[in-house]
C-alpha positions in Angstrom: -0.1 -12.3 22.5 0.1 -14.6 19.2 0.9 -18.1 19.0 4.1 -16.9 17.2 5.5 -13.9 16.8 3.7 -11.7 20.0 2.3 -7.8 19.9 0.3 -6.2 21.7 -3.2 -5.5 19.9 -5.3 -3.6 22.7 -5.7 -0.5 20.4 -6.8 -2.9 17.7 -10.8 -3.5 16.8 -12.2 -5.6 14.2 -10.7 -5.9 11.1 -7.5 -3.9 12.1 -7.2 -6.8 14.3 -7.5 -9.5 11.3 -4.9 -7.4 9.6 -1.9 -7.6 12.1 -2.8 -10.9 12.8 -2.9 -12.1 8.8 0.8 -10.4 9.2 2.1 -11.9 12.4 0.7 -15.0 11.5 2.5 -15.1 7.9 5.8 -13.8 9.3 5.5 -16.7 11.7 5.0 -19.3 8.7 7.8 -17.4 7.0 10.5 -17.7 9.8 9.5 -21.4 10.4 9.7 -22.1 7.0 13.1 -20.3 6.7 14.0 -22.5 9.4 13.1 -25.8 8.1 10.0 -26.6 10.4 7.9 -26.4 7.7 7.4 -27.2 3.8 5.4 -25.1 2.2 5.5 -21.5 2.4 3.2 -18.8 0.8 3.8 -15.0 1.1 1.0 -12.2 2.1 -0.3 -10.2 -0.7 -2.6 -7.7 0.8 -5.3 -4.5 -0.4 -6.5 -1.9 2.7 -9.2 -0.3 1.7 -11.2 2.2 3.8 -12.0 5.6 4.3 -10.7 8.3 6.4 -11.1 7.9 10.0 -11.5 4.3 9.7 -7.6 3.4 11.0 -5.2 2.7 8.1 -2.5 5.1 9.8 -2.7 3.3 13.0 -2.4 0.1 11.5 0.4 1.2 10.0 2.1 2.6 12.7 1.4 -0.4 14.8 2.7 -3.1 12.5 6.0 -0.9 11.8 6.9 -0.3 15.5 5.8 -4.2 16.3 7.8 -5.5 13.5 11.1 -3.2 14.2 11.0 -4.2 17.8 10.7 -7.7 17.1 13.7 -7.9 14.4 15.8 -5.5 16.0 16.3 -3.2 12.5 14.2 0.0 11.2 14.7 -1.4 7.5 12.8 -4.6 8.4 9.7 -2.3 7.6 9.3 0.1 4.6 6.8 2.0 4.2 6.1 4.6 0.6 3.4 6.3 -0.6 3.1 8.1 -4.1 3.9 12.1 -2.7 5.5 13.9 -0.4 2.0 14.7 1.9 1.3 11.5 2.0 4.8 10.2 3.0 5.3 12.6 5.7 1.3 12.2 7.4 2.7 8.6 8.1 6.5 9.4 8.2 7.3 7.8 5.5 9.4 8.3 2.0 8.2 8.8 -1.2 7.7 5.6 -3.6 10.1 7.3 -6.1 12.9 7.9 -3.7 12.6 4.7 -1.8 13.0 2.8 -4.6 14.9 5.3 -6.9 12.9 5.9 -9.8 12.8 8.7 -11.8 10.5 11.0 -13.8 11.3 8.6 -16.5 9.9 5.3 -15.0 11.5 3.8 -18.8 14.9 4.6 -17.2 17.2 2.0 -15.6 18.9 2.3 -12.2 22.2 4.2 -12.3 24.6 2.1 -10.3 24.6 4.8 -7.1 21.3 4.1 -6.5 20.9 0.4 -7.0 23.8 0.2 -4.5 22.2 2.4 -2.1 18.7 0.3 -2.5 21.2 -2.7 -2.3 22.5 -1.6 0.9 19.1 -0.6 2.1 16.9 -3.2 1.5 18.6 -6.5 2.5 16.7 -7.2 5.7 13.2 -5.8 4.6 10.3 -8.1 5.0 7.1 -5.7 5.2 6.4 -3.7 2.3 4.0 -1.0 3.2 2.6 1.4 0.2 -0.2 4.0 0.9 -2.6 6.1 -0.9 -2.9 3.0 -3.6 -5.3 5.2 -5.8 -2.5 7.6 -6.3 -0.3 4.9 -7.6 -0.2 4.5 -11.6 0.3 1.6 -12.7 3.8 2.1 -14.2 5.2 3.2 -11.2 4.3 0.1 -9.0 5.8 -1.4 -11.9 9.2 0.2 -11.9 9.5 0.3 -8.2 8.8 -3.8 -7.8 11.5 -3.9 -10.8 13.8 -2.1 -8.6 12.8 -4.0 -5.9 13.5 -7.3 -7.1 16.7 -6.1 -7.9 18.4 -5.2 -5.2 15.9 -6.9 -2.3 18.7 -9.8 -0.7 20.9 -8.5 -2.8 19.5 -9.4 -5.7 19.0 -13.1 -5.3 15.4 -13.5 -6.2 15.3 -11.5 -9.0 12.9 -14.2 -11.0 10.4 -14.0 -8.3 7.6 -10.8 -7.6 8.5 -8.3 -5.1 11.9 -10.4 -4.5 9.8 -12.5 -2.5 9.2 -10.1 0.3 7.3 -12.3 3.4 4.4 -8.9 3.3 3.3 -6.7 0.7 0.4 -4.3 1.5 -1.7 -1.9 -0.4 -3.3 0.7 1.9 -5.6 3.5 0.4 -9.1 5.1 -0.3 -10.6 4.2 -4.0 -12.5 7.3 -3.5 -9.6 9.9 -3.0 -7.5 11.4 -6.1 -6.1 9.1 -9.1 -2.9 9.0 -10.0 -2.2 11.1 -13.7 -1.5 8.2 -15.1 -3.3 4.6 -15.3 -3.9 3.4 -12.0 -5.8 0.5 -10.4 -9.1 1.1 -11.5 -8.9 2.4 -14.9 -5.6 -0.6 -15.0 -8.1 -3.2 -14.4 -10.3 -2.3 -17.3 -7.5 -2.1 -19.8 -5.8 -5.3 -18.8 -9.0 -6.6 -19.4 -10.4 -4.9 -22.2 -9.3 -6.6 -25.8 -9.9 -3.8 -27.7 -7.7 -1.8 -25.6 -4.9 -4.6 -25.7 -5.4 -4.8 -29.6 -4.3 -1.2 -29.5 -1.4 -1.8 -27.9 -2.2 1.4 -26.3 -0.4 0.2 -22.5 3.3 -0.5 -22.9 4.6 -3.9 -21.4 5.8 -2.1 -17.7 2.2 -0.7 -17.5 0.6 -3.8 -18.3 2.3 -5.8 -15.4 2.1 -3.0 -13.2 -2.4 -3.6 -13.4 -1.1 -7.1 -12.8 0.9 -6.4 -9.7 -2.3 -4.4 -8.6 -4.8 -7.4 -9.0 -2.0 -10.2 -7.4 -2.2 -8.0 -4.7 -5.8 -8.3 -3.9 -4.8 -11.9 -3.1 -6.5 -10.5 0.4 -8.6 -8.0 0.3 -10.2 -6.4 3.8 -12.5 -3.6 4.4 -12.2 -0.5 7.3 -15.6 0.7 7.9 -16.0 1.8 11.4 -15.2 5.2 11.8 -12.6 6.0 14.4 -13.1 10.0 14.6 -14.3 11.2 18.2 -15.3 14.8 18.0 -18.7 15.7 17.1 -17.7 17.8 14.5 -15.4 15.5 12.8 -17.7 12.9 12.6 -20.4 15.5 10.7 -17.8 16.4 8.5 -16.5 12.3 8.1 -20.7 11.5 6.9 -20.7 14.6 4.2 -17.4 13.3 2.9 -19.3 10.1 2.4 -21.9 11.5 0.7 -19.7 13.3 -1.6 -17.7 10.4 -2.7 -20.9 7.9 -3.3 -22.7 11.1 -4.9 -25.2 11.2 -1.9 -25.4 14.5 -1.0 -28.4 16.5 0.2 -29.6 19.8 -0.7 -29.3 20.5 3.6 -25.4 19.2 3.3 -25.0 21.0 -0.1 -26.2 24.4 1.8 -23.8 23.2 5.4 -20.7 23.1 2.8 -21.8 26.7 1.1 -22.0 28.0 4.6 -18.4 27.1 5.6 -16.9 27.3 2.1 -18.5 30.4 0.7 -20.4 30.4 -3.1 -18.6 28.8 -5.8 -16.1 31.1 -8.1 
């Protein structure tokens, strides 16, 4: 139950349960203030972050069934993430053919696809994009661009993300970058003057480290590990270790064992 919008969060635990409700609660404030009850009205700009095992794809699938069931349409919910793995672990589509864009992120929309994004995007109010560290910086860019153009049919073009109630960055800082600039090494240019003196980032990549850091508006934290089996859970800690540069000579010699001597 929710003193709003209800679901049903018995699967939830800790901060998954903060999550869903930070999005219940803000679709709430969004329909009341769509309605007139209220006056001010601010959307949800959100950053995931935790590792694997910790419940990111079950968050996901739980706000996307919730939301679809309460609003009575599958596009109410989109969710993207940067390849075609990734899209299909969570059933999702890729960022570039959600929101059309090409090899050429430069390139403007032909007219096929920003009526097909038209047609497809009127009634979405939960942006869901996985795998953030994948993401470069100029395609977040290009996709929002797309986005605000043809979200509502264009109406709030002048306004980020077309003003969509939920936005929500999902992803593991620790996985694979994107091959172009992403959030982290984004955050250092946008910051960096000599790097701006440079002019080394074009304009779309510059707002695209800016869409990145006005989406850590909100920022929570998965850290309890969700993995059962004995095994998995070994295999969860030596991933751990890897990624903070931790590891032992014992797990060094338990990954030789299982993945033979290096090449």
């Amino acid at each position: 139950m929710h003193n709003g919008l209800e679901y049903c969060a018995d699967n939830l635990v800790g901060n998954q349960k903060a999550i869903v409700s930070a999005v219940f609660d803000n679709l709430t404030n969004w329909i009341n203030y769509s309605n007139g009850e209220t006056s001010t009205y601010s959307p949800l700009r959100m950053t995931v972050l935790g590792k694997g095992g910790t419940g990111k794809s079950h968050i996901i699938n739980m706000i996307v069934a919730e939301i679809r069931g309460k609003f009575k349409t599958n596009d109410s919910v989109v969710v993207v993430a940067p390849t075609g793995a990734a899209a299909y672990n969570i059933s999702a589509q890729t960022i570039h053919r959600e929101f059309g864009v090409g090899k050429d992120t430069r390139k403007e929309m032909s007219k096929k696809t920003k009526d097909r994004l038209t047609r497809g995007l009127k009634h979405m109010v939960v942006l869901i994009i996985d795998k953030r560290s994948m993401v470069s910086s100029t395609l977040l860019s290009t996709s929002e661009s797309n986005i605000r153009q043809t979200t509502y049919l264009g109406q709030n073009d002048g306004i980020d993300w077309a003003g969509i109630p939920v936005v929500i960055l999902l992803g593991d800082d620790f996985q694979l970058p994107p091959v172009e600039n992403g959030v982290i090494n984004g955050f250092w240019n946008l910051n960096n003057d000599e790097t701006k003196k440079r002019r080394l980032n074009s304009e779309n990549e510059l707002k695209g480290h800016r869409l990145f850091l006005d989406l850590t508006d909100s920022v929570v934290e998965l850290t309890q590990s969700h993995r059962q089996d004995e095994s998995e859970q070994n295999f969860s800690k030596i991933l751990d270790e890897v990624q903070e540069g931790q590891c032992t000579s014992s797990r060094d010699t338990y990954i030789t064992e299982y993945a033979g001597p290096p090449l």
